[in-house]
N, C-alpha and C positions, 0 to 999 in steps of 0.2 A: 593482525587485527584481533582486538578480544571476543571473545564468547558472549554469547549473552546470558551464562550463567555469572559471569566475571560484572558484567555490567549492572548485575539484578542485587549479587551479593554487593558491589559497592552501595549502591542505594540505601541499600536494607542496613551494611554499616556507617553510612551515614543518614540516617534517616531521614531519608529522600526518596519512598517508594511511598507514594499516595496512592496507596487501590481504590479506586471504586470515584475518584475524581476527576476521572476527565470529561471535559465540553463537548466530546461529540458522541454519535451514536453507537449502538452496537446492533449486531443482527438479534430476532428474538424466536421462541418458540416455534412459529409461523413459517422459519423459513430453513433450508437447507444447507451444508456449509459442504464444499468440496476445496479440497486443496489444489492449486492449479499445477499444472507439469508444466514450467515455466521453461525445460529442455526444449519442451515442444513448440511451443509457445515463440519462442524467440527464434529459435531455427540459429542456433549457435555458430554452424556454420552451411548456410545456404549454397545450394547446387542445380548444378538443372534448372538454370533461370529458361522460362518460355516470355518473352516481351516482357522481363523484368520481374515477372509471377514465379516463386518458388513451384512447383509441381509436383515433386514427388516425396512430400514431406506426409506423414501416413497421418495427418488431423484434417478432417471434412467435417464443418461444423454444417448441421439441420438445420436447412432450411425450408418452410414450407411453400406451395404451390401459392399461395397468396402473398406470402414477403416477396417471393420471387418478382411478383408481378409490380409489387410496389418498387421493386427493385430498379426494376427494366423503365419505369416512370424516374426514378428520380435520381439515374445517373446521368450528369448533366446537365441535370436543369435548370442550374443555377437556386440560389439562393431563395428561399423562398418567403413572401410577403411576413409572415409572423410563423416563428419558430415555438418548440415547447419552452418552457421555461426551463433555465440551467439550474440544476441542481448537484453542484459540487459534492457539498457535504453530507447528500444523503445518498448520491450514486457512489459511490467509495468515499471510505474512511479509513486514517491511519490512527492503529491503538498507539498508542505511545509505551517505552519501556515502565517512564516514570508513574504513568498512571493505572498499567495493566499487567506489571511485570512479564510471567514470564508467557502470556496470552498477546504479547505484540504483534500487530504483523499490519500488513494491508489488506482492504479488505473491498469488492469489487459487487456489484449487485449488476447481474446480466442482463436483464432486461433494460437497464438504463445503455449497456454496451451496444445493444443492438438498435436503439433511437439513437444512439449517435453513430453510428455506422451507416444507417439510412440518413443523416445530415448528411455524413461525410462525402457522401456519393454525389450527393447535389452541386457539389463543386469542384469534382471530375471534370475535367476537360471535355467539351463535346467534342473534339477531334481525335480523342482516342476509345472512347468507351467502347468502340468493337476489336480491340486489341484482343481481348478476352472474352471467353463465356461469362452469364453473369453469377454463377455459382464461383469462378475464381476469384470476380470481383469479390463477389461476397467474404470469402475467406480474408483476403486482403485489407479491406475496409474495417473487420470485423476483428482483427488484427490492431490496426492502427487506433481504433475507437480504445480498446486497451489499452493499449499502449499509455493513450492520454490519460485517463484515469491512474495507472499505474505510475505514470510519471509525476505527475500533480501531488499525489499521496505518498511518492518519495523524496519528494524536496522538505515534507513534515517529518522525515523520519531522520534525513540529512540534518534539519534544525537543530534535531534530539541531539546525535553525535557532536555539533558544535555544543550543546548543553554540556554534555558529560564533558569535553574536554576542558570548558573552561572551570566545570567543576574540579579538575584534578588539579588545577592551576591555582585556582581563588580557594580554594578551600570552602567554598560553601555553593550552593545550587543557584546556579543561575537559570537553566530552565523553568524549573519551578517559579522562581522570581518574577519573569521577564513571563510566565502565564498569566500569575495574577497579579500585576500590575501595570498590562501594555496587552496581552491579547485575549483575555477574558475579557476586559471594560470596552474594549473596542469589538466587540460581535455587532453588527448590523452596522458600520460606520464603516467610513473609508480608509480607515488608521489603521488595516491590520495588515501590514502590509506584508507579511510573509503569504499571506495566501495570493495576495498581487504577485508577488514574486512565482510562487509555486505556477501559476499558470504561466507565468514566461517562459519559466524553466524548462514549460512543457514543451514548448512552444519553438525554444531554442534547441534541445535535446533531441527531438526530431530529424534535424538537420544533420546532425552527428552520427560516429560511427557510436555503436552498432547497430542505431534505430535505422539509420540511411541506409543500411544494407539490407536487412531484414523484410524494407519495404519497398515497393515499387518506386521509384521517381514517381509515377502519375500520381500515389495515394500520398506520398508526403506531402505534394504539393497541394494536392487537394484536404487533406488535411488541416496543414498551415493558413490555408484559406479559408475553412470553417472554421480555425479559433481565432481569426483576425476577425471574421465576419460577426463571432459569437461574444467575445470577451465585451464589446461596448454593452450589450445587453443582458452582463450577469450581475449578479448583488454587487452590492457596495466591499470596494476592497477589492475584493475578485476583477472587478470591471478595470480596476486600475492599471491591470498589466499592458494594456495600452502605451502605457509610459515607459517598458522596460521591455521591449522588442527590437534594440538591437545590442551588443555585446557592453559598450559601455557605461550606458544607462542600466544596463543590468547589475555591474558591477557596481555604480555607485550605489546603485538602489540595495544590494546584497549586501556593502560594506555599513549603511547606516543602518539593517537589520540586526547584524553583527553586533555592532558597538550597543543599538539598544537592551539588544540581550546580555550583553556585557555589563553595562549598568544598569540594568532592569528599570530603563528610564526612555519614555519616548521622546526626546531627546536628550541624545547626549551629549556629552560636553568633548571626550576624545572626537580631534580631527578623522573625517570616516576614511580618507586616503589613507592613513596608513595601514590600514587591514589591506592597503594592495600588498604590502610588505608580508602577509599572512595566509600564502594561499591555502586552498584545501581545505581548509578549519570545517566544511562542512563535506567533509568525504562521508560518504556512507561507511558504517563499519559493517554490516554484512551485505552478500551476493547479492544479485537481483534473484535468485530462487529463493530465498528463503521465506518464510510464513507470509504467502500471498495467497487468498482465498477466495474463492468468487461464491455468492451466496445468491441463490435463487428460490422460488415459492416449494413450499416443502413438495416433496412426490413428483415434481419437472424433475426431468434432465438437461443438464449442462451440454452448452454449444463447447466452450473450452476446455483445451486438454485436460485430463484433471488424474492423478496419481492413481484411484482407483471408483471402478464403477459406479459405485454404492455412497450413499454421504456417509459423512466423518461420524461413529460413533461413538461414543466412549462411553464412560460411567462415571458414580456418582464420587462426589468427596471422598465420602465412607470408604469404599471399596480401595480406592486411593491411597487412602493414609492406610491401609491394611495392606497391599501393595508395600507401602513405604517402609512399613513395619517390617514386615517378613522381609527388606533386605537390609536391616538394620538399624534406621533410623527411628529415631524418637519424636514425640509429639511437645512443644515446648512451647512457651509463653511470648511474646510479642508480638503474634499477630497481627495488624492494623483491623477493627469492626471485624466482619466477620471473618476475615479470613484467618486462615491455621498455618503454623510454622513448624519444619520439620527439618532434622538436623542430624547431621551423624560425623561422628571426630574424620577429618581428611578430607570429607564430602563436599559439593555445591547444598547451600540452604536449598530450601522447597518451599515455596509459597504456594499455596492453595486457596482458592474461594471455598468458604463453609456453605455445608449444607445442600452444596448443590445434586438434583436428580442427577444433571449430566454435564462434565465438567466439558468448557468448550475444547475442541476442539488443538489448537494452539499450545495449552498448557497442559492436556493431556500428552502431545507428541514431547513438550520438552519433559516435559516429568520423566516419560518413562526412556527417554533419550539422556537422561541426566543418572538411570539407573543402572546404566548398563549399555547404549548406543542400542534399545529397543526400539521399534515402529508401534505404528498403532495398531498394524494386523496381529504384534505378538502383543497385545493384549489381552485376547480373550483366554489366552493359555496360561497368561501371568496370572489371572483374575481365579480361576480354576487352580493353578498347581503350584502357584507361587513361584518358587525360583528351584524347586526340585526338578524340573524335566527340563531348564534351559539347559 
């Protein structure tokens, strides 16, 4: 599978790395970014089933004496008269390579995790909800709510990987293409139909290993049953996965996504059957650990595992390109707007945001993981002593 240094320098030499252009949100100022421990997280390989509940897996996410209570009401209860409104695109978001280089990742907002975790519960089976305490439930549910977010916002990143591949094929960007000519003009219409898909996918992926291990039978099924219950009532698009909840329908519906993206045309003229002849085309190219972020109100602490205590800090541009410097790369012209480019003969390029107090998170880890396989804790030492005391 390639790097995402490999994926960032093709762009950049075929210039196809749009910074600072993409359609959805980012986290801002206001709020805190931790890196999630996705080992944790997923339970890679689960043990010690109690009634199907992993146990001794060492993450107990906080919960308080008041959720608790809401807890213990709304496992079971069935569906409730008028739910929150769903909001997809602002509870996570996928950065795209093309539009963030090398700051891509997924990106997860907790508080939305935890209203969907209290849905999720509501359609718990009432003949099982004393199988467990409801602090296990809670882990569980709490769990699964993730899960969906995470899955949703990886079918946009699978899209990407069919991008680049057909880029290496056609010789020119068809992600890019197939943004602004099919899913940029379709925001608030029913035409976008990868975000249709993305929620099947969620929806179907569930079912599979290694989400069907990791969770209980009770919460997948109760799961599956809040986004059956939830998709008729999301935006336009989104609401559509309705149509592509069982395998074939998926499949047609993934194969005329394909082909649109293939001729950056919402309808295309290739028969879509023959993309059965073409599987994978949308395999993910990296892990499911890789830059997954969960982002909460600045000064809270995180329910989800998360790599280390403290949020992600870094530093600014400046300090950055000085970093860059002292290990021998140079500052050089092609930038897109603000950003700065930095180069050194054998090396992966550097892209950077100018200007900024504190680079996010994401692009600090590749930077200094592009330097030398540093973390961000050995940052404050690089910052300080350069590369004299590595």
């Amino acid at each position: 599978m390639p790097t995402i240094d490999q994926a960032v320098d093709f762009l950049i030499k075929n210039n196809a790395l749009e910074l600072g252009e993409s359609p959805w949100p980012t986290y801002d100022d206001t709020e805190d970014v931790f890196e999630i421990d996705w080992r944790r997280l997923l339970l890679l390989r689960p043990q010690n089933l109690d009634n199907g509940f992993p146990y001794d897996d060492d993450w107990n996410p906080e919960i308080s004496e008041e959720e608790l209570n809401q807890l213990r009401q709304d496992l079971g209860a069935g569906p409730p008269d008028v739910g929150p409104p769903s909001q997809w695109d602002i509870c996570a978001w996928y950065q795209p390579i093309h539009f963030f280089g090398h700051n891509w990742g997924i990106f997860i907002k907790e508080d939305c995790v935890l209203r969907a975790a209290m849905m999720i519960a509501r359609f718990v089976s009432g003949t099982v909800v004393h199988v467990a305490p409801p602090q296990m439930w809670f882990k569980a549910l709490y769990r699964a709510a993730t899960y969906l977010y995470f899955l949703h916002e990886q079918y946009h990143h699978k899209i990407e990987c069919l991008g680049f591949r057909l880029h290496v094929v056609t010789r020119k960007s068809a992600f890019l293409a197939y943004h602004k000519t099919i899913y940029a003009p379709a925001k608030g219409t029913d035409d976008q139909l990868e975000e249709a898909l993305a929620n099947a996918d969620c929806y179907h992926r569930l079912n599979n290993k290694p989400y069907a291990v990791w969770l209980t039978p009770h919460v997948v099924r109760a799961a599956k049953a809040y986004l059956k219950w939830e998709f008729p009532r999301d935006p336009p698009s989104y609401q559509r996965a309705v149509h592509y909840l069982d395998a074939r329908s998926f499949q047609t519906g993934e194969n005329t996504l394909q082909a649109q993206i293939k001729e950056a045309s919402s309808t295309p003229g290739q028969p879509t059957g023959e993309w059965d002849l073409a599987p994978r085309m949308t395999q993910s190219f990296f892990s499911v650990t890789s830059n997954i972020w969960t982002v909460i109100p600045g000064g809270s602490n995180p329910r989800l595992p998360v790599r280390a205590v403290a949020p992600v800090r870094t530093c600014s541009t400046k300090e950055m390109i000085e970093v860059y410097k002292n290990a021998g790369y140079q500052l050089v012209s092609g930038g897109k707007g603000s950003h700065v480019k930095l180069e050194k003969a054998g090396a992966p390029t550097m892209i950077l945001p100018g200007d900024r107090r504190e680079l996010s998170p994401g692009v600090a880890k590749t930077a200094l993981r592009v330097l030398g396989k540093f973390n961000l804790h050995d940052l404050p030492r690089l910052l300080q002593y350069g590369f004299s005391q590595q």
